[in-house]
Phi, psi and omega in degrees: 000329198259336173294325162323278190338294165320301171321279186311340152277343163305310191280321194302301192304315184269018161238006141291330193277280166278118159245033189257323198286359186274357194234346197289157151318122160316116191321134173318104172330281214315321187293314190286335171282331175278001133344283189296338186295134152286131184289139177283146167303119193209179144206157215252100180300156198276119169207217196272151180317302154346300203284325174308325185260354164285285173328320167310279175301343171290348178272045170204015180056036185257100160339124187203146218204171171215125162326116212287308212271317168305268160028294162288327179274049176244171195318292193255029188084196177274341166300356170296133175251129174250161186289184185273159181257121176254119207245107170329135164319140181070347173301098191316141181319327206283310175305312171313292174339290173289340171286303145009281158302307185310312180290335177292342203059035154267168168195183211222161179223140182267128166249206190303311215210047141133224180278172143251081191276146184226180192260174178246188203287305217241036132322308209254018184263354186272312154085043162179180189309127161250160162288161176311272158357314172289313161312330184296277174350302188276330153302289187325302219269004163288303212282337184287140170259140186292155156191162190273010157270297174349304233260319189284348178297296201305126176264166175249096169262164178232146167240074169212136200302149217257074184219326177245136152322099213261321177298338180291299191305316205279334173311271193320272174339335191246005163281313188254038196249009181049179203280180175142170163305165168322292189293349149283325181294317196268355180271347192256327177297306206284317176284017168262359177294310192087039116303145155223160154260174186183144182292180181167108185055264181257345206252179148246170238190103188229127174245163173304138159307307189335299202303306204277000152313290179314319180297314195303321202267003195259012186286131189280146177230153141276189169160163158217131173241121180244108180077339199254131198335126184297338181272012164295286193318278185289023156271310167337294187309310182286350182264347179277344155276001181082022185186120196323156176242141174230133169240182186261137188313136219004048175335297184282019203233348164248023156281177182275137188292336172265348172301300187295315197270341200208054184286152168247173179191082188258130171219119164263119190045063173241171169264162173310312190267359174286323190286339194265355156319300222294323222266327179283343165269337181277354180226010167062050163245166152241194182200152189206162172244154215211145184318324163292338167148220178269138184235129186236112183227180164305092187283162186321321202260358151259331167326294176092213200293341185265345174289318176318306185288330159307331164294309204299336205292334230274145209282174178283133146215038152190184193217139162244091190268133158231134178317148163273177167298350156279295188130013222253293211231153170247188230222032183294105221254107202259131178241163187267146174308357179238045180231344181295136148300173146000274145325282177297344172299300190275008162258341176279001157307301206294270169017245151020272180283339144347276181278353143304309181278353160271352186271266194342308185301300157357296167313326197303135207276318193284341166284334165299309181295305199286359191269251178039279189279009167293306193298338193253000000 
């Protein structure tokens, strides 16, 4: 049960690291045999990353292309140039490939018409150019198999509200995330946490999912939307942050009919989150970020009486007591969860999951055998 466990956990991790692979087809024969083909002993002169891997695959006839937006976050663009590569007789495309790419924090997706290089999650979770140093960094923890003397080399910072112990929670996840490299290892803990990582200089470097949403939305877009369903556009908007949208149940059916069906939206060099503002004063929607991704709901004044019963809905999660000036009674002021900043939400997130994960250990079947046997 417990190598089950391991596995499965393992499995978790590389579809959090590539999460193309929880969806993708099963490779085209043509594409995995010309993978698999082997290469004449050569060398490969060093030039931009795009021509290298064209050469490579143009010698087995395979097509390969790199994600414009992945791309960018490498040092230097699309214009990073790597040495030159000397590639042994018999060395298969598909292995070269990934030693490559791997050192790069990329990896590939097979598409209509041939490869796709892409960056892995915790490449784009950095939402800018990385450095050399970092790639070195994101390489080791692919190439590293975890273990806690390994492990212990590695520095740490946390951007996480300084109320919970954030190393004590991160021990305890990686104790119990099974085997695998470091970046599997730290993808099964930190998401069970509502974390993610990523390098960031010399260190790895771990925030709230909240936090790294908010990063995702501060990316500038052009677009143009002419006419078109609003909920297209912000389905749009979220995939260009990386990060599921929930709207609220028949949301669009109480905007006005030239809103919902036929929105207009020009945007130049704007952030994400500047465009879900423009869309929320002009169409009375909000919008929130949420454990789960983007929540798109109704505000109180389109809503009308039922958005009203809906703020009443919304639960207590906190309390304010004040003393009278005798001291004989307090005061209790109960505030609502949409009454709360942000901020305070999301140290009451962390909260939350602490004791949540103190309740589980508790829980825990080796704590169970040992009260047992205290008792007996």
């Amino acid at each position: 049960m417990m190598t089950r466990a391991k596995n499965t956990a393992r499995i978790v991790a590389l579809l959090l690291l590539f999460p193309s692979a929880a969806t993708a087809q099963s490779p085209p024969a043509d594409v995995g045999r010309l993978l698999d083909q082997a290469l004449k002993k050569q060398t490969i002169r060093g030039s931009a990353v795009p021509d290298v891997l064209a050469t490579m695959c143009g010698q087995v006839g395979l097509k390969i292309s790199m994600d414009a937006w992945s791309a960018n976050l490498l040092p230097s663009g699309a214009g990073t140039r790597i040495n030159d590569i000397d590639v042994p007789e018999g060395t298969p495309l598909r292995s070269l490939l990934s030693q490559i790419l791997f050192r790069l924090g990329m990896t590939y997706e097979i598409g209509d018409d041939g490869l796709v290089v892409v960056a892995t999650q915790p490449l784009r979770r950095i939402n800018r150019r990385a450095t050399w140093d970092e790639l070195k960094l994101l390489h080791r923890c692919f190439d590293l198999e975890y273990s806690s003397e390994n492990f212990k080399d590695f520095k740490l910072q946390y951007k996480i509200t300084s109320k919970v112990d954030a190393p004590a929670l991160l021990r305890n996840q990686l104790s119990k995330a099974g085997r695998g490299s470091v970046a599997e290892v730290l993808e099964v803990a930190a998401s069970a946490l509502g974390w993610v990582w990523y390098p960031d200089g010399d260190h790895i470097r771990f925030r709230s999912y909240h936090a790294q949403v908010a990063n995702y939305l501060s990316r500038q877009i052009s677009a143009r939307y002419e006419n078109q369903p609003l909920a297209r556009i912000l389905i749009d908007l979220a995939n260009k942050a990386e990060t599921p949208i929930n709207f609220e149940p028949g949301m669009m059916l109480k905007l006005p009919p030239s809103t919902a069906n036929g929105y207009t939206l020009l945007l130049q060099r704007t952030s994400i989150r500047q465009a879900l503002e423009l869309i929320s004063a002009e169409t009375g929607l909000t919008w929130k970020i949420r454990r789960d991704g983007l929540h798109v709901g109704l505000s109180d004044l389109v809503a009308g009486a039922e958005g009203a019963a809906r703020r009443r809905n919304s639960p207590y999660v906190g309390k304010i007591s004040v003393p009278s000036a005798d001291g004989t009674y307090t005061f209790d002021i109960l505030i609502r969860g949409d009454e709360l900043p942000e901020d305070l939400l999301e140290h009451r997130r962390q909260l939350i999951e602490e004791y949540i994960q103190k309740m589980r250990d508790d829980m825990a079947p080796d704590n169970a055998v040992q009260s047992s046997g205290e008792q007996d």
